[in-house]
C-alpha positions in Angstrom: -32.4 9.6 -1.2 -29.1 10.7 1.4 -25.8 11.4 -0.6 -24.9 7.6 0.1 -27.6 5.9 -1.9 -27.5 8.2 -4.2 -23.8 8.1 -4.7 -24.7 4.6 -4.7 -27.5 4.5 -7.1 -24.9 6.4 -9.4 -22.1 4.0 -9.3 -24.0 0.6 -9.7 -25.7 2.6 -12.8 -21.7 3.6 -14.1 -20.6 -0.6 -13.8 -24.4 -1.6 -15.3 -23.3 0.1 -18.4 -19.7 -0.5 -18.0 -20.8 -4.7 -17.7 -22.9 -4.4 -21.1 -19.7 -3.1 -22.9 -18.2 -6.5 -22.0 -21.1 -9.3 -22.7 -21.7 -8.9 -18.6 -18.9 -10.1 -17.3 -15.9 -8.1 -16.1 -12.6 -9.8 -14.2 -12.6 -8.7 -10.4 -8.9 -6.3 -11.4 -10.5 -4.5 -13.6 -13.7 -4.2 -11.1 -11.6 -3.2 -8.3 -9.3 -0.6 -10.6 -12.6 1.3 -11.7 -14.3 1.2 -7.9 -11.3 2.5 -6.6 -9.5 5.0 -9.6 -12.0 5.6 -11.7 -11.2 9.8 -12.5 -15.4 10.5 -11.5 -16.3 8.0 -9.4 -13.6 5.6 -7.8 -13.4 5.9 -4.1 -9.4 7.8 -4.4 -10.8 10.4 -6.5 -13.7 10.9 -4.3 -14.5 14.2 -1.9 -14.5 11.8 1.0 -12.3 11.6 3.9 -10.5 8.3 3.8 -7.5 8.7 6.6 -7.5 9.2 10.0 -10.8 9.1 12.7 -12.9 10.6 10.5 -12.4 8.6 7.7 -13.1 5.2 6.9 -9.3 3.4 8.2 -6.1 5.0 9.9 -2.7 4.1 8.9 0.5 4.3 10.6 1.6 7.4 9.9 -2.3 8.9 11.3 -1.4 6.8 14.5 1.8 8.4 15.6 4.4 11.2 14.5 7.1 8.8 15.5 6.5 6.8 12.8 7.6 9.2 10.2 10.5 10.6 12.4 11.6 6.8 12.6 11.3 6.3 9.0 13.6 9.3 8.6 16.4 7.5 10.1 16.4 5.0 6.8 15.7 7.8 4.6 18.6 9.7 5.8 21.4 6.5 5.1 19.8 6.0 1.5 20.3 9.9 1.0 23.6 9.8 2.0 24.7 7.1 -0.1 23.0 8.1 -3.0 22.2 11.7 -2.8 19.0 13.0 -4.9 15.3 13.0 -3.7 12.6 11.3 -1.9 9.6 9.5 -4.2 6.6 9.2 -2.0 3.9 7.0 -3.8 0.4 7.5 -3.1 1.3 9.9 0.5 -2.4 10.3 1.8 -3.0 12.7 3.9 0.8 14.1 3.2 1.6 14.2 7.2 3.9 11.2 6.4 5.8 13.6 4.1 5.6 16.7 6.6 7.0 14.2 9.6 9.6 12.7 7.4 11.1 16.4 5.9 10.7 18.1 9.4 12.8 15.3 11.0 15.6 15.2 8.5 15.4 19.0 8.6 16.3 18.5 12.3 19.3 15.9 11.6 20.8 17.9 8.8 19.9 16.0 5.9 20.3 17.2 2.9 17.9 16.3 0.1 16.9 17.7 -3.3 13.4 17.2 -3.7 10.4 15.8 -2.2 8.2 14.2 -4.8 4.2 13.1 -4.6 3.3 10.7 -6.9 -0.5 11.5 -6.0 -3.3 10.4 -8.9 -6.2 11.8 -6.8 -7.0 15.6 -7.3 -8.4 15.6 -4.0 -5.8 13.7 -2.2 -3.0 16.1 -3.7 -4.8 19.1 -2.7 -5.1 18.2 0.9 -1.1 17.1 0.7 -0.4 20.9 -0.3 -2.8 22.2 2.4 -0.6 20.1 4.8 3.0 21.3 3.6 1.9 24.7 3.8 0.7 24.7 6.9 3.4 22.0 8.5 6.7 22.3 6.9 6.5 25.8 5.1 10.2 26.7 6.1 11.2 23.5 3.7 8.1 23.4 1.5 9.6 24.8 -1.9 11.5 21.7 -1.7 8.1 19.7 -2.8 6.9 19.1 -6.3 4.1 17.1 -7.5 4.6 14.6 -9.9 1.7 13.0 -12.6 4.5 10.1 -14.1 7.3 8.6 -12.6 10.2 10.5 -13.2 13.4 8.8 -15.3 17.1 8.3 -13.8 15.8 9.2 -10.1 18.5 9.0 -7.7 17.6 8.8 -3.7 14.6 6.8 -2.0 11.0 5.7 -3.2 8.8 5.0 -0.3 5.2 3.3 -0.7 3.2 3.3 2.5 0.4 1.1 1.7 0.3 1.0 -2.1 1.0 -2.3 -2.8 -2.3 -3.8 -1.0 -4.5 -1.2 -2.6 -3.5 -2.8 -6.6 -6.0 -4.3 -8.2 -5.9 -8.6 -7.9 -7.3 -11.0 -9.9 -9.9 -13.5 -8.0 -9.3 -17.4 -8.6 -11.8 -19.9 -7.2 -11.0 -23.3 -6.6 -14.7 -25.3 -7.2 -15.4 -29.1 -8.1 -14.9 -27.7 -11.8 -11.2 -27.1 -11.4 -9.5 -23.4 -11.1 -12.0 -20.4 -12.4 -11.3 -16.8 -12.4 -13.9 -15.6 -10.6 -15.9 -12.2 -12.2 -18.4 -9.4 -12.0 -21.3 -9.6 -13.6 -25.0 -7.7 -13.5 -28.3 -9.5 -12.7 -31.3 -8.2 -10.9 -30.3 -4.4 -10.7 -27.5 -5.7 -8.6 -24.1 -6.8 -9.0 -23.4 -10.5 -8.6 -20.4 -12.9 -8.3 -19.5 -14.9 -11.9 -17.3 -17.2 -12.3 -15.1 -18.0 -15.9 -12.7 -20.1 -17.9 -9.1 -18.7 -17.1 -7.4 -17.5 -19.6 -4.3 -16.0 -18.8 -1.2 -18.1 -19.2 0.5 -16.1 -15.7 -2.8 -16.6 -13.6 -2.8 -20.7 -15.0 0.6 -20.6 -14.1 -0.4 -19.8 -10.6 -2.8 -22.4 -9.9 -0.5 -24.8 -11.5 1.5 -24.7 -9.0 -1.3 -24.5 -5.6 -2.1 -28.2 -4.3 -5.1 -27.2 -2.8 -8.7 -28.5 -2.9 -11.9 -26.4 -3.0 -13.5 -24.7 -2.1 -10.7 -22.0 -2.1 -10.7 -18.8 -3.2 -7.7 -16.2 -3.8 -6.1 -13.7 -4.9 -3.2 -12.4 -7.5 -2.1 -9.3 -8.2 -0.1 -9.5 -11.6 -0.1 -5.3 -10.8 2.3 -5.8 -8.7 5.1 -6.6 -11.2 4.2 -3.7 -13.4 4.6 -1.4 -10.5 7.9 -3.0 -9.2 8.8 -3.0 -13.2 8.1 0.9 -13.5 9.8 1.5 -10.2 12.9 -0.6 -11.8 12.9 1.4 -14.9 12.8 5.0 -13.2 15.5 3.9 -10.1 19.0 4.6 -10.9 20.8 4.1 -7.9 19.0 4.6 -4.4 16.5 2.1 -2.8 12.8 1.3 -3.0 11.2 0.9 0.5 7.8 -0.8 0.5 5.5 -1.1 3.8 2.3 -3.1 4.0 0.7 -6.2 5.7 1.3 -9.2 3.7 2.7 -13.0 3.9 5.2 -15.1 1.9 4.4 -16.9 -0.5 3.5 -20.1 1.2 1.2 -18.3 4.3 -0.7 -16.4 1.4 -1.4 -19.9 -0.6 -2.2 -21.8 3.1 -4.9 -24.5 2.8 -6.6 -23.1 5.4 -7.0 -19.9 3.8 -9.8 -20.8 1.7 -11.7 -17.3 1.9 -8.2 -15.2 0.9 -7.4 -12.0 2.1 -9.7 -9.4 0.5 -11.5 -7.2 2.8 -13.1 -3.4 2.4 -13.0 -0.4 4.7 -16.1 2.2 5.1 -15.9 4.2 8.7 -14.0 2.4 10.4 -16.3 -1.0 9.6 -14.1 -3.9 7.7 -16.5 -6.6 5.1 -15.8 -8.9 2.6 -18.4 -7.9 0.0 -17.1 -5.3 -2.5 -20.2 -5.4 -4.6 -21.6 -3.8 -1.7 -21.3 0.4 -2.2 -18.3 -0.4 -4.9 -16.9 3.3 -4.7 -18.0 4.5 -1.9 -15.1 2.4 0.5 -11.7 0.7 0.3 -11.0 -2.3 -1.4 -7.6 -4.5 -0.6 -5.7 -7.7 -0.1 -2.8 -9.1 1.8 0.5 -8.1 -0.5 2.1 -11.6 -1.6 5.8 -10.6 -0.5 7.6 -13.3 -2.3 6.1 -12.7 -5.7 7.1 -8.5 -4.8 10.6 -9.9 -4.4 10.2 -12.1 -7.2 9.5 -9.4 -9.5 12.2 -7.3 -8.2 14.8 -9.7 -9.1 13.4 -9.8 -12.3 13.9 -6.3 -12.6 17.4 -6.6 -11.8 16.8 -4.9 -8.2 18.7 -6.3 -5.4 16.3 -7.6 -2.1 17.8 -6.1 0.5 15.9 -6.8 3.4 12.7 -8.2 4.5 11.3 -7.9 8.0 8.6 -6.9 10.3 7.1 -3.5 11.1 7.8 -3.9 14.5 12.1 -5.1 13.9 12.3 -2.2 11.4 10.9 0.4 13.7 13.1 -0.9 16.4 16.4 -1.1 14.4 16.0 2.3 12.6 15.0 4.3 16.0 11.6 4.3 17.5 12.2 3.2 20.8 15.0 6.2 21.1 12.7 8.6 20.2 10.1 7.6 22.2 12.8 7.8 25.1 14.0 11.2 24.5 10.3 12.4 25.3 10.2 13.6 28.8 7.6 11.0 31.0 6.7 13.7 33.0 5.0 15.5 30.3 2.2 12.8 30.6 -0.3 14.9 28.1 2.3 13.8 25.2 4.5 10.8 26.6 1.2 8.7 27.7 -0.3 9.0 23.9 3.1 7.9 22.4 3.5 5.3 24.4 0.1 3.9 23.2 1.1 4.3 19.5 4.1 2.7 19.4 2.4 -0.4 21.2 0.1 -0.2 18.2 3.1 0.2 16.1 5.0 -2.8 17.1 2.4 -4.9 19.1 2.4 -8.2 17.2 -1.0 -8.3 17.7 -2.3 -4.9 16.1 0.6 -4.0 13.5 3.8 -5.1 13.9 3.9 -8.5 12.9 1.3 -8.6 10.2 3.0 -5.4 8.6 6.2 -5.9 6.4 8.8 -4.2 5.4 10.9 -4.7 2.5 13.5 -3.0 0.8 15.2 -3.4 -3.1 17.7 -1.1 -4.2 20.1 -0.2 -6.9 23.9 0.3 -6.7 23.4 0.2 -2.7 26.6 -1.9 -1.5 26.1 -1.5 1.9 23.2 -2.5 4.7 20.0 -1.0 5.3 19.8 0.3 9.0 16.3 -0.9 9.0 17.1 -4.7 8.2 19.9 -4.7 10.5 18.4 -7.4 12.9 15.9 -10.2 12.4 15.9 -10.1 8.5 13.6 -12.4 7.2 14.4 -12.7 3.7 15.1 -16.3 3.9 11.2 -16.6 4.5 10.7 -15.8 1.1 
């Protein structure tokens, strides 16, 4: 067998065994939490490659250095209204860390710490490699971190965290609502749907007027993750990026098959009972119940708006300006990033950006223009 059925065969045998511990049936969160963290076999904690061209999916920070620099701008007003550090959850590859440090090093930003919130082994490795080799003037100013850290002062960034948090599956059928499960049949893992059961995913489809078939998603994760950000932020601001909707786009009629999709070189599916840790699983980011939850937290919402008007307001176009257009062999690339950047077609409207903060009295550079909180 090659390492990918094997890997394969592996897994499948992991989740058979994992299934029979739970009378065969296993709700699609907890499914998608072990295929993607699981500390052996979950695709974050694997050897693989997952950013960049030669892994399975690129993200923003891969496509351009601006990005980072751009980013940088927000970081730096946050920082100076709050002082302390910079959280980075998740980080990836760690280059946007290194573009984000080497910038403010260039604007004369002071900031105590740069933190990694990293629960992959391998991922926080290939972060260090990075720092050493990129930033290593500034590089004793990172520390990695295993648990939030308590009465943090300064910014928390998360770069595509939110979308990779486990949901919950709900399927609209001539039965009613079901939550729809994993279960094992055949030597092969197999869609199964059951009674729902908990009172905040009842609450949900209470509320939907739509008629099947229909299937969704809910990430209840993403309160507990806006509630531990809550509980460790003292005063500073939470910056979260990702492609998402509102709450009324997410819950469209039309969008009967939701928004879960997987990753695996650079190839996008629906199916992730196909090679379940061997490729990314993820779903659109309901904004409004992120705000939601914030509020709930006592968190103020701050802004909401596009990749694209956040880029704009906090920079990019500047930066891409101050690069000399003779010097095709780097303005010509740039260029073609930060049309992917902000191209509504590619990234810049389906990506979001939205900000909640603490003791922050004043506006957020980024959500200057075209703020779409009302929306929500």
């Amino acid at each position: 067998m090659t390492a990918d059925t094997s890997d394969q065969a592996l897994t499948l045998a992991i989740f058979k065994t994992l299934l029979g511990e739970n009378k065969n049936w296993l709700d699609f969160a907890s499914f998608m939490h072990h295929a993607l963290y699981d500390s052996k076999n979950g695709y974050y904690t694997g050897n693989a490659h997952k950013f960049g061209s030669h892994g399975d999916f690129i993200t923003a920070p891969e496509i351009s250095g601006l990005f980072g620099r751009t980013i940088a701008k927000q970081v730096a007003q946050v920082l100076q209204i709050s002082g302390g550090s910079i959280l980075e959850l998740g980080g990836g590859s760690g280059i946007l860390g290194c573009d984000i440090l080497a910038e403010l090093d260039r604007l004369e930003c002071s900031v105590d710490e740069y933190l990694f919130f990293e629960p992959s082994p391998t991922l926080t490795q290939r972060q260090k490699e990075r720092v050493a080799q990129f930033v290593p003037g500034i590089g004793d100013k990172v520390r990695w971190v295993s648990e939030l850290p308590t009465n943090f002062k300064g910014i928390i960034l998360a770069n595509e965290v939110f979308d990779a948090l486990p949901v919950h599956l709900l399927s609209c059928t001539d039965e009613g609502w079901k939550e729809r499960g994993v279960a094992f049949q055949n030597e092969s893992l197999v869609w199964k749907d059951s009674v729902i059961t908990d009172e905040r995913l009842c609450s949900v489809v209470n509320h939907l007027k739509i008629d099947g078939p229909y299937v969704t998603e809910v990430c209840l994760a993403a309160n507990g993750l806006v509630d531990n950000l809550a509980e460790s932020l003292d005063i500073g601001a939470v910056i979260a990026i990702d492609y998402g909707y509102e709450h009324q786009v997410y819950y469209h009629p039309d969008r009967r098959d939701g928004t879960l999709s997987c990753h695996y070189q650079h190839r996008v599916d629906s199916n992730p009972l196909d090679r379940p840790g061997l490729k990314d699983i993820t779903a659109h980011v309901d904004f409004t119940r992120v705000a939601n939850a914030a509020v709930d937290a006592s968190l103020d919402v701050c802004g909401y708006v596009t990749q694209a008007d956040f880029l704009v307001n906090c920079g990019i176009t500047d930066l891409l300006q101050a690069i000399d257009p003779d010097r095709l062999e780097e303005y010509l690339p740039a260029v073609s990033a930060v049309q992917k950047l902000l191209s509504p077609g590619i990234m810049g409207d389906m990506f979001k950006v939205m900000a909640f903060s603490r003791g922050i009295n004043e506006p957020l550079v980024g959500f200057s223009r075209r703020d779409r909180r009302h929306l929500l």
